[in-house]
N, C-alpha and C positions, 0 to 999 in steps of 0.2 A: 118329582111330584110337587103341587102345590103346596101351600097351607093344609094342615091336617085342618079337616072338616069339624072336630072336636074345637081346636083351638078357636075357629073361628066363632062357635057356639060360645066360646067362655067369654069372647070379646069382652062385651057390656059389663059381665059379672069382675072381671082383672081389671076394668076402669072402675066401677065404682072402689079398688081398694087401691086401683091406683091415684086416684084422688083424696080419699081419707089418708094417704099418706104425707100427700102434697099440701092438704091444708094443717098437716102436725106434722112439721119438721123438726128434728132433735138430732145436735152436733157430735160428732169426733162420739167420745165413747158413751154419750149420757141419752143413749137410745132405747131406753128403758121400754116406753111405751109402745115404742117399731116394735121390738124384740118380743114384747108381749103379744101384741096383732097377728107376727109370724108365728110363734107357739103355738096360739088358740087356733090360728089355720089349719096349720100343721096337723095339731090333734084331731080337727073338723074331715079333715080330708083320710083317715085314718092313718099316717105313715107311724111307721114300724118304732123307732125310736126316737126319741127326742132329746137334745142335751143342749140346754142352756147355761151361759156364763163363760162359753169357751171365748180367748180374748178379751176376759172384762163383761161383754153383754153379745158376746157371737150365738146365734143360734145354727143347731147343723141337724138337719132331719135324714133320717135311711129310711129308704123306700128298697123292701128285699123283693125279688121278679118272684116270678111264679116258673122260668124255667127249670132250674134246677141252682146250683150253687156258682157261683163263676170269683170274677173281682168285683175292687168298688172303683167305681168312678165318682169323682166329686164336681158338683154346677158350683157357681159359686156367684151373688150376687153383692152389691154393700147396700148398704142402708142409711150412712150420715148423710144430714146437710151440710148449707152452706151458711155463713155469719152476713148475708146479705137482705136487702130489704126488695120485695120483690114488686116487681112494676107490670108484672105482665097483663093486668083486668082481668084473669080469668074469675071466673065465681065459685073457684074453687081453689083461689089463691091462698096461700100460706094464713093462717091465724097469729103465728107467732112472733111477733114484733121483734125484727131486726136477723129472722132466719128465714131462709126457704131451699127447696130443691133445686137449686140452679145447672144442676149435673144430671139431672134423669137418674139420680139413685132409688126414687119413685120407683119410677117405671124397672128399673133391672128387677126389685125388690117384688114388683107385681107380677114382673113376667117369668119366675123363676117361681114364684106361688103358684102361678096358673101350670105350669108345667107340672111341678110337683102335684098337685090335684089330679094330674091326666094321669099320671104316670103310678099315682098310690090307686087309682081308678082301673088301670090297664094291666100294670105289672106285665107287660112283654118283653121282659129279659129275664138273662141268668147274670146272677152275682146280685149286688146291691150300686143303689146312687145315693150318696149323701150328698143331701143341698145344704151348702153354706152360708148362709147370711151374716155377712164380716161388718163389725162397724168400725168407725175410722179412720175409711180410706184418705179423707182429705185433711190430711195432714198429721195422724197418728197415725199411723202405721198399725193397725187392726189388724190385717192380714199378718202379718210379721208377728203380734201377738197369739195369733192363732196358730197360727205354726208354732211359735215358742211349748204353748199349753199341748201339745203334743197329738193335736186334731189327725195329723196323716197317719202316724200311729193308731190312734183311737181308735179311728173306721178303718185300716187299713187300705187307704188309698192309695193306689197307683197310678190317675191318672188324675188330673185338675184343668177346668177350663172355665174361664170368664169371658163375658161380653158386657159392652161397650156402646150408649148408643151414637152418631155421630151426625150433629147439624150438618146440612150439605150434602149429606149423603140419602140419596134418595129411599122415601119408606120402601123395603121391599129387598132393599139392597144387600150386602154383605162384603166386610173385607180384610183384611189382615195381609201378613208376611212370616215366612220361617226368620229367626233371629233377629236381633233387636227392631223391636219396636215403638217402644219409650224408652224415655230416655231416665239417667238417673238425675236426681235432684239434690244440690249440694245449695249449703249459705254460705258464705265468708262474710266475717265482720273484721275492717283494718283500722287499728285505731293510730292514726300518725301522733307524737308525740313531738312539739317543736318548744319552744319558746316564746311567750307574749308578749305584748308591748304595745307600744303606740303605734298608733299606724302614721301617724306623720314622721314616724323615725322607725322606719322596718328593717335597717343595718343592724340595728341592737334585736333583733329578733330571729327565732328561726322560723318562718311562716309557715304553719302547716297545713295551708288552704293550698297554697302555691305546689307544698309537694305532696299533696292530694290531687290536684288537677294533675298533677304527673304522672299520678298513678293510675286515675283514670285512663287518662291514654294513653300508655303503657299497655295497660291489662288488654286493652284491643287487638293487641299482636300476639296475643294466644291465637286465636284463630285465626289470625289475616300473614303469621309470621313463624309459630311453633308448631302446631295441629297439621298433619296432612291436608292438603284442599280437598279432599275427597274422602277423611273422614267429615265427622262432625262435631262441632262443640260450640256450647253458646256461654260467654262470661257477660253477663247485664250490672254493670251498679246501679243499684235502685233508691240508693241513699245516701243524702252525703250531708253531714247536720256537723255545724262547724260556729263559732262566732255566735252573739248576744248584742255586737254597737256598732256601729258604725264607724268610729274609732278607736276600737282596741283590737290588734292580730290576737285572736286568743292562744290558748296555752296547744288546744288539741283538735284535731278533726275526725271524727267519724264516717270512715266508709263502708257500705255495705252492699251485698247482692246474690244473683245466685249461678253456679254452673249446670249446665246439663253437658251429657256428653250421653253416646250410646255405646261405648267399649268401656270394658275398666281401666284397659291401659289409657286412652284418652281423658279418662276421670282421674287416672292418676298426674299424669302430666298436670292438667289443669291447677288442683291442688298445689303440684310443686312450683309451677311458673309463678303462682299469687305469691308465693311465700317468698320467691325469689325476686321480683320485681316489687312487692311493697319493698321488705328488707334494703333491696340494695338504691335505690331512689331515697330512700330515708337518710341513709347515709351517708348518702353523696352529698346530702345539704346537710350534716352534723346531725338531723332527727332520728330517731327510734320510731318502733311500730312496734304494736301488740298485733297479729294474726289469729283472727280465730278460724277456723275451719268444717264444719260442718256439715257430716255423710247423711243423707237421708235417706228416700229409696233407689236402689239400686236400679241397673236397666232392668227392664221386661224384656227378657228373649224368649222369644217362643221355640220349642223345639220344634224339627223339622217335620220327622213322623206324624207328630199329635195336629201340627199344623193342616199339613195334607189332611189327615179324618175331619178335621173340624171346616175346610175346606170344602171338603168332596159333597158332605152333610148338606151344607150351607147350598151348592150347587142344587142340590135335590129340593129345596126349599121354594131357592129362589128364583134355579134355570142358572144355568151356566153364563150366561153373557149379566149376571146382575151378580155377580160374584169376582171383586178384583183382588187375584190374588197375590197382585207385588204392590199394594198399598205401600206409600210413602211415612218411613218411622216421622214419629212425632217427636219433638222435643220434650213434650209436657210429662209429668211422672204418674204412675201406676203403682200404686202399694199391692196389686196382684203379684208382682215381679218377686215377692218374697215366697209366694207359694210354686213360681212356676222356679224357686232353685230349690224348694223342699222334695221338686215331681215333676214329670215330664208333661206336657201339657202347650195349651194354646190360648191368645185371648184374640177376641174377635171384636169389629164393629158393624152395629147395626144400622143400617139410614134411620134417620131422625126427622127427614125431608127440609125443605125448605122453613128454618123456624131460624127464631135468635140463638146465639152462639152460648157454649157453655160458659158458666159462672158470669152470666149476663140476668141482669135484674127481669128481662122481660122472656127469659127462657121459659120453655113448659116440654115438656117430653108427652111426645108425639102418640097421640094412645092406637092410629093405625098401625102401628109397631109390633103392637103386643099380638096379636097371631103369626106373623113372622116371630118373633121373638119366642112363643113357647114350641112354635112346631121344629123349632133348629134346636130347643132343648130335649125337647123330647126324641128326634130324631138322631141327635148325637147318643143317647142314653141307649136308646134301642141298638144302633148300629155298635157302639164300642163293648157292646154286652151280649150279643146276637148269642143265641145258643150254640 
């Protein structure tokens, strides 16, 4: 089937709050005002319970069906910005100097209200849906929070699915994969520890610039020399801050950057080859290293079952030929990946059409979206709950 006829009717009404969101953007956890928006929704639209503060400032609404009693499924949207200043000319551009929506958490945030309205309106299922609005996906880890404060327990949910909108992907579209699909996101920070000096006399010295440029290209033979060709792993140094004159090798160099990988055991490797190739480059020239190391989100793997439903849905939505379902994993991270290990579950992406690319200044999330976007929620909710 198309677009639900409903959806299409809310259109106008989900942009205007998708735009009130877009000109008050608010970071990582201090979402205060979003999380108030989504409440007062929440309550407007009648849903069943409301509990705010889960994660710091998470809101999570149950909408109970009208069939009889069943499970809970949970939607799940975020809500933070981005620390970016935004170029796009809309006239409905961010107000808040030196933040905006670069990611479409906008739009997740409106098209998971618009659903939620149809569905406190409808109630065509048995069991209950809790929608989640997680803040801090970009770069605090919300979801992980959320999970911590004991949300799956709470509602007792069983099942969890997020979506994703995607520039390049055409409005209308849909796509995903079973098993990894983002990747995990780690930082290392290597600090070489050498000896300073003059640099017209760098015999009396140990140059830690020299065995930094060593370690830079070193570290490229994780993937092109440790890592299978046919998995994945990406090591970037993104930083390397070293020296004050022009004349003095200083004392130390700082390197720093980050891994992704989509296996543990490749995230593990990764981890151990830095430890191992700073270390032993350092020593080969007499220097020391300090290795810092740092886990952040895990991969996103979708499990296979919840994949196919959230697939099959998506087909109904959008027609089978605009549904790819061996999408290519991403490298980039997903703080969702903390709730699909709390529950079996799936996350999807939406076309976003031809616009500028996420965490780009002149980004805007696509508001021909939002009726695909609430009719794949609402039809997932219907279908995973069917009487």
């Amino acid at each position: 089937m198309p677009i639900l006829n409903r959806a299409a009717e809310l259109k106008n009404e989900v942009t205007e709050w998708r735009r009130h969101l877009h000109q008050n953007p608010e970071l990582l956890f201090a979402v205060e005002n979003t999380a108030a928006f989504v409440e007062r929704k929440l309550r407007e639209f009648g849903v069943d319970e409301i509990v705010t503060g889960l994660g710091r400032t998470g809101v999570v609404g149950l909408i109970r069906g009208n069939r009889g009693p069943g499970r809970t499924v949970g939607l799940r949207a975020d809500m933070d910005a981005l620390p970016i200043t935004e170029a796009s000319g809309r006239s409905w551009s961010s107000t808040a100097p030196g933040k905006m929506h670069a990611c479409g958490h906008d739009g997740h945030t409106a098209m998971l209200l618009g659903a939620a309205k149809y569905l406190a309106e409808t109630r065509n299922f048995a069991g209950n849906v809790a929608v989640i609005f997680q803040p801090a996906e970009e770069g605090g880890g919300g979801g992980n929070e959320m999970v911590k404060d004991g949300m799956m327990e709470r509602f007792a949910i069983e099942e969890v699915y997020g979506m994703h909108n995607m520039p390049g992907m055409p409005v209308g579209h849909f796509g995903s994969r079973a098993g990894p699909i983002m990747a995990s996101t780690d930082e290392f920070t290597i600090t070489v520890k050498g000896r300073g000096g003059h640099a017209a006399q760098p015999h009396k010295t140990i140059d830690p610039i020299a065995i930094g440029a060593q370690i830079v290209n070193a570290l490229q033979t994780i993937a092109s020399r440790t890592v299978d060709p046919l998995a994945s792993v990406v090591v970037s140094v993104t930083k390397f801050n070293a020296g004050f004159a022009h004349n003095v090798i200083p004392e130390q160099a700082v390197l720093a950057g980050t891994v992704r990988a989509l296996t543990p055991e490749v995230r593990d490797t990764g981890e151990a080859r830095i430890r191992q190739i700073a270390e032993n480059i350092a020593g080969a020239y007499g220097a020391t290293v300090d290795v810092w190391y740092g886990r952040n989100y895990p991969v996103t793997v979708n499990h296979a079952a919840e994949t196919g439903h959230a697939l099959a849905v998506a087909s109904t939505v959008a027609g089978e030929g605009n549904v790819n379902a061996a999408l290519d994993p991403m490298m980039g991270g997903e703080d969702f990946s903390y709730m699909l290990l709390a529950r079996p579950g799936a996350f999807v992406f939406i076309g976003n059409g031809d616009t500028a690319g996420l965490h780009h200044p002149a980004y805007d999330f696509n508001d021909e979206a939002i009726p695909h976007g609430i009719s794949y929620w609402v039809k997932l909710a219907e279908t995973r709950l069917a009487a």
